[in-house]
C-alpha positions as CSV (number, residue, x, y, z in Angstrom):
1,X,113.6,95.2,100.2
2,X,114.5,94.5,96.6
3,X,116.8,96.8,95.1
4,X,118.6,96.6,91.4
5,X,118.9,100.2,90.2
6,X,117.5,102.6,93.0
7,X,118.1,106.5,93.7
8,X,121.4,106.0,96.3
9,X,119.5,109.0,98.1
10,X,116.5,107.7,98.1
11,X,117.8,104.6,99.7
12,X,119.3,105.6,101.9
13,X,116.6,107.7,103.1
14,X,114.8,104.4,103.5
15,X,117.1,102.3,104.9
16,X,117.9,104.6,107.7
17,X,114.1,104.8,108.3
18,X,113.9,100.6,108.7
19,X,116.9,100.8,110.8
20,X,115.6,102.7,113.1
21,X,112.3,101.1,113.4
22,X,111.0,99.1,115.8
23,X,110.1,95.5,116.3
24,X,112.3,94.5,113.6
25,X,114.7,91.4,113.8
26,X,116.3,90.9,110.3
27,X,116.7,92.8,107.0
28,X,116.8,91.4,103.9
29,X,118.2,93.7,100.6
30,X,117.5,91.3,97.7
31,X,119.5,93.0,94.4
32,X,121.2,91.0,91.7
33,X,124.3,93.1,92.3
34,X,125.3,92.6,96.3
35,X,128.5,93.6,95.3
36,X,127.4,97.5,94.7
37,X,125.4,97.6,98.3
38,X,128.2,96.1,100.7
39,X,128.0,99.5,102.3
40,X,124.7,98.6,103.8
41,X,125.5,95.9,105.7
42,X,128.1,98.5,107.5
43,X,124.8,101.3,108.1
44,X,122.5,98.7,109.6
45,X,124.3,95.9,111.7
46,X,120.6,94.0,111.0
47,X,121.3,93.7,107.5
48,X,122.5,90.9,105.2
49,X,122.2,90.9,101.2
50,X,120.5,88.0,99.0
51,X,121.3,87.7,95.7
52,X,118.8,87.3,92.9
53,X,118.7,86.6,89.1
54,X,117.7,90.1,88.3
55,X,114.6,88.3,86.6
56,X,111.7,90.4,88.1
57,X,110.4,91.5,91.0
58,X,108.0,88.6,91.8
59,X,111.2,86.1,91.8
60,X,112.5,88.6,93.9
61,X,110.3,88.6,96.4
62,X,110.6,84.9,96.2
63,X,114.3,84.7,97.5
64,X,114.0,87.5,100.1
65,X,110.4,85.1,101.6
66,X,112.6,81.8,100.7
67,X,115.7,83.7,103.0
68,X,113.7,85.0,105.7
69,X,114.2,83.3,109.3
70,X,110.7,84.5,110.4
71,X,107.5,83.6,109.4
72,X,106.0,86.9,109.2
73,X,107.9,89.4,106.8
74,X,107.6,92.5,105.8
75,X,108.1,94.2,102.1
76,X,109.3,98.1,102.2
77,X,109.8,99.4,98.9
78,X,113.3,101.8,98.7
79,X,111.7,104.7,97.6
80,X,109.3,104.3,101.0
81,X,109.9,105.6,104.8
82,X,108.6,103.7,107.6
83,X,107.2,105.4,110.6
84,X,108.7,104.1,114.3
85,X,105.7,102.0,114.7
86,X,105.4,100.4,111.4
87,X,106.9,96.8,112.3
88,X,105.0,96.7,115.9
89,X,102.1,97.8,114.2
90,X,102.2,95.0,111.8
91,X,102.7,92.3,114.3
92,X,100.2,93.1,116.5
93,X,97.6,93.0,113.3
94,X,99.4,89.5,112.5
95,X,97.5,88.2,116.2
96,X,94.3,87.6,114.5
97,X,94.9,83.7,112.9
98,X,92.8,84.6,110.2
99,X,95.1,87.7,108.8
100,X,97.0,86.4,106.1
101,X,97.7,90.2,104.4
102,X,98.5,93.5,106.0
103,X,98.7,96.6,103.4
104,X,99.8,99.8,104.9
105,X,98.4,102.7,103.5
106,X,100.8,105.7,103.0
107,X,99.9,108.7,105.7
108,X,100.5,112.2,104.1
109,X,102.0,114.9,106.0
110,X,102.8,118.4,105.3
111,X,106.5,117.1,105.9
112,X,106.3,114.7,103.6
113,X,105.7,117.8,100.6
114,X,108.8,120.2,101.8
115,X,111.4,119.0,98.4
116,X,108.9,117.6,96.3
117,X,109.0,118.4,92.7
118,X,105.8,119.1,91.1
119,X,105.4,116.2,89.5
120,X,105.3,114.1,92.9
121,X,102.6,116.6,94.6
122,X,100.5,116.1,91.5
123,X,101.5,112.2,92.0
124,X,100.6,112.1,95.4
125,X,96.9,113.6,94.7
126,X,96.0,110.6,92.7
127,X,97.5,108.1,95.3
128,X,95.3,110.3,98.1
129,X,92.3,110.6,96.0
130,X,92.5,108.3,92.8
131,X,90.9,105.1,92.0
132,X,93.2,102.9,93.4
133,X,93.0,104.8,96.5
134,X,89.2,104.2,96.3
135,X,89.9,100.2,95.3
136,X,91.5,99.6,98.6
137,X,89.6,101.3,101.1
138,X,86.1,99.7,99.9
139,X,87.8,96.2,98.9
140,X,89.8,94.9,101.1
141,X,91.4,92.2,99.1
142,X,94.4,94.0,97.6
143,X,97.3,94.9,99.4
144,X,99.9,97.2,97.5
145,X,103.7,95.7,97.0
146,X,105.1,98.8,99.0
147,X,104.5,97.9,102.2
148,X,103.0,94.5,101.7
149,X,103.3,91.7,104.9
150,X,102.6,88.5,104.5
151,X,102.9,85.0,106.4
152,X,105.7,82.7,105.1
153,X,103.5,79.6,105.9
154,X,101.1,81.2,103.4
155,X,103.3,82.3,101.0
156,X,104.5,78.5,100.7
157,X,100.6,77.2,100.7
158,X,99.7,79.7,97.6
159,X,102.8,79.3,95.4
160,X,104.7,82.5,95.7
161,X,104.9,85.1,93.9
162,X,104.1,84.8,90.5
163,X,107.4,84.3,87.9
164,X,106.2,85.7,84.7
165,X,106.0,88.6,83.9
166,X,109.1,90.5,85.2
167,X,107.2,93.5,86.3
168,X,103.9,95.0,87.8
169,X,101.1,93.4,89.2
170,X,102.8,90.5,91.5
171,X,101.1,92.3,94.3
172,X,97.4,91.8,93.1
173,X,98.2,88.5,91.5
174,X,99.4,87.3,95.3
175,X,96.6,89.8,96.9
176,X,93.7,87.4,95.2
177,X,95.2,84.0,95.6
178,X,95.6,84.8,99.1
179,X,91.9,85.6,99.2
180,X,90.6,82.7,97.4
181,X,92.5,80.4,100.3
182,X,89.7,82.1,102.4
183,X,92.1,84.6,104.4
184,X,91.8,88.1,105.4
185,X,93.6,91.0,104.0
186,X,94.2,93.7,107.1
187,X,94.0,97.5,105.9
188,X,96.1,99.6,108.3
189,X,97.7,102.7,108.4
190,X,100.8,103.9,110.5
191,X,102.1,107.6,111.2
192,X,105.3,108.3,109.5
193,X,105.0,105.7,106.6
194,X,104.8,106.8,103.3
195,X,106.0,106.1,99.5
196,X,108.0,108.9,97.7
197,X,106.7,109.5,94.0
198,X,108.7,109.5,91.3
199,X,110.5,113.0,91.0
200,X,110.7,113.1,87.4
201,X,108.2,112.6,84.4
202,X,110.5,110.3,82.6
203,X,110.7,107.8,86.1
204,X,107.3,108.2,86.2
205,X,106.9,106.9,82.2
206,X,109.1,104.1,83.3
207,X,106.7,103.1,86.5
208,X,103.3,103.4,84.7
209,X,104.7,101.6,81.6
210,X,105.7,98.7,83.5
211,X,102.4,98.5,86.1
212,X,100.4,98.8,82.6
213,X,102.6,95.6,81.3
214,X,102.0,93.5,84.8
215,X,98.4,94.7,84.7
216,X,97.1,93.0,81.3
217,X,98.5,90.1,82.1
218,X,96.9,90.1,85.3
219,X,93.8,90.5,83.5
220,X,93.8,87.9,80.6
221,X,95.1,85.6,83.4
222,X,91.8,85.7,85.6
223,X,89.7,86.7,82.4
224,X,87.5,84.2,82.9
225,X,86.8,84.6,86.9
226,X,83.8,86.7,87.4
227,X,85.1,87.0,90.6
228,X,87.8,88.5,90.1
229,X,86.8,91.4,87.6
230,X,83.6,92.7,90.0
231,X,86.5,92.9,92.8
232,X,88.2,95.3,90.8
233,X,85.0,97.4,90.9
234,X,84.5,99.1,87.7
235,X,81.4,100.6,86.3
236,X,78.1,97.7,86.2
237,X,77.2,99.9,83.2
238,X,80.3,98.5,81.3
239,X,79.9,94.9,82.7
240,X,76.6,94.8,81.6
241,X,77.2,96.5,77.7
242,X,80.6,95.0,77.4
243,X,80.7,90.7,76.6
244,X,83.0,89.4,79.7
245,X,85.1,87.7,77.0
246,X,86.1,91.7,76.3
247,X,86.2,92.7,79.9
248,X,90.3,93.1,79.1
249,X,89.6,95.7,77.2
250,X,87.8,97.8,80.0
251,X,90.9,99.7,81.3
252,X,91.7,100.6,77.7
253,X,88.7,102.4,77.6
254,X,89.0,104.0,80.6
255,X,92.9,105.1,79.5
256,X,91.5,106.4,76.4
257,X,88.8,108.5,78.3
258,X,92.1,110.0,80.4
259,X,91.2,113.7,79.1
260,X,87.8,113.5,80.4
261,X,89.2,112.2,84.0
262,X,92.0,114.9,84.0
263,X,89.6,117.5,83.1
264,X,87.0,116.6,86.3
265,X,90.3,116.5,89.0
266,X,91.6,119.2,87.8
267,X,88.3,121.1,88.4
268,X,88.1,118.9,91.8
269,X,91.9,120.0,92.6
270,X,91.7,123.9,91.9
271,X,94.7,123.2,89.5
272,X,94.2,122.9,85.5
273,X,97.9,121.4,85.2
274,X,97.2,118.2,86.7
275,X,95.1,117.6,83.2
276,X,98.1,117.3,81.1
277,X,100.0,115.3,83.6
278,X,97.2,112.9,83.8
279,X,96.8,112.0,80.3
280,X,100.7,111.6,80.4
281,X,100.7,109.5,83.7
282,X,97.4,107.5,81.9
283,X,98.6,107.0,78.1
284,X,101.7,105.8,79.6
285,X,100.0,102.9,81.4
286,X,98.1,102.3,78.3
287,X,100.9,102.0,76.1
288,X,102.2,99.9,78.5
289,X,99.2,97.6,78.6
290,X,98.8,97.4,74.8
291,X,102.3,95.7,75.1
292,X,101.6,93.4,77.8
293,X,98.8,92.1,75.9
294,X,101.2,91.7,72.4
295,X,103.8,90.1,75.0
296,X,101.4,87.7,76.5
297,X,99.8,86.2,73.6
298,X,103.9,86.0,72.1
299,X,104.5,84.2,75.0
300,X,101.7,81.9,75.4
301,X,102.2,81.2,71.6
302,X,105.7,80.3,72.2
303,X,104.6,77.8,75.4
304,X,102.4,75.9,72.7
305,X,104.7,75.6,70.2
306,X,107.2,74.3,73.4
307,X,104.9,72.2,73.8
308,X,103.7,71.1,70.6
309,X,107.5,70.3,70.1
310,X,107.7,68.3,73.3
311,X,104.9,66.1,72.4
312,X,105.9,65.2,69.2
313,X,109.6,64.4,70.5
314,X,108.2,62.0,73.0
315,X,106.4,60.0,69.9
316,X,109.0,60.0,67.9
């Protein structure tokens, strides 16, 4: 579990639900600042802290793998609950040699709804309906960072997690390396497991932003693998009008289009208010994306010149 600033509530919440799960032989909380979560050690007798740089959540992930004494481990986000089952379940799926992913797919309950604001119920329609929702269950290559598992053996034999950029998209990035080594990626669900949406608009800005950051770099990373973009599934009709150099550029379409989107699901929900919140959920993964493609091509300008600078030291 990597933790830097979380909801204390929220955590909690979580934490109690890993506890008390079973099939589980360590926990690992991986936060830059152990000193403000001694207390969990003293909830759950099964937990130990490991401290991180507080450089992004793919180095993260790095030094919870890198600390684990087990070769299968198990990612739980802290705004997430696992069921009773969860661990067990994920074992058991681990038997087959060729598994080298299990995603868990949230379950939604009426119990799950009882406090949520209305910004998570309109939330957790697009998780139960959206696209994404739709990538995973007919491709099963992706597994989502909440409640990714993983072997450490295969961890090791793909690199890790990836260490730039500091945000979003270190599932996906790890979801198709893992597939081009020629393993599977196990879709399962499990009763009682489930991710908590953001309560508030602003949190939710702040998590769409930074997925919209992690996601064009994913893309001008594999921009030149066919592969990769008919994975993701979009429309043949843009594939074929739209050069592949320019295939980056599909999701900002698609963002910009969010009106049209929000306007059908609202229809499809029986609720016009879900329009404005999904051009606000939408533009705010777009704006995010526009700046991960001005931070990329900063930093890939700033490698050359690194390097440029290297190479001429070396001659002189």
């Amino acid at each position: 579990m990597m933790v830097k600033s979380p909801d204390t509530y929220t955590l909690k919440i979580s934490l109690s639900s890993v506890c008390n799960a079973d099939c589980l032989d360590e926990i690992i909380l991986v936060t830059p600042f152990p000193e403000k979560f001694i207390w969990v050690e003293e909830v759950c007798p099964k937990a130990r802290l490991v401290k991180d740089p507080g450089c992004g959540i793919g180095i993260a992930r790095n030094y919870g793998i890198a600390s684990s004494r087990n070769e299968i481990v198990a990612f739980v986000d802290p705004d997430a609950v696992v069921g009773e089952n969860h661990f067990c379940t994920i074992l058991k799926t681990f038997d087959d040699p060729s598994v080298g992913l299990v995603d868990v797919i949230s379950t939604f309950s009426p119990k799950s709804f009882k406090n949520y604001t209305k910004v998570q119920l309109l939330e957790n329609f697009v998780w139960k309906y959206g696209r994404v929702a739709q990538l995973r269950s007919e491709n099963v290559i992706y597994a989502g960072g909440t409640f990714m598992a993983l072997r450490k053996s295969l961890w090791k034999e793909v690199g890790g997690f990836w260490k730039y950029p500091p945000y979003g998209s270190d599932d996906m990035d790890f979801s198709y390396r893992v597939y081009k080594k020629g393993y599977k990626c196990k879709r399962i669900r499990v009763h009682g497991s489930f991710h908590i949406p953001r309560p508030t608009l602003r949190e939710l800005f702040r998590e769409q932003y930074g997925w919209g950051k992690g996601f064009a770099i994913l893309l001008l990373k594999y921009n030149q693998e066919k592969e990769f973009w008919l994975s993701l599934r979009y429309s043949k009709i843009l594939y074929n009008i739209i050069p592949s150099c320019y295939w980056f550029l599909i999701p900002v379409l698609r963002a910009i289009a969010a009106p049209i989107g929000g306007l059908v699901n609202s229809i499809r929900l029986g609720n016009m208010s879900f329009l404005p919140f999904w051009v606000f959920r939408r533009y705010a993964f777009l704006l995010g994306f526009i700046r991960g493609l001005h931070d990329y091509m900063l930093f890939t300008k700033l490698s050359r010149n690194k390097a440029s600078l290297c190479a001429k030291i070396r001659h002189s």
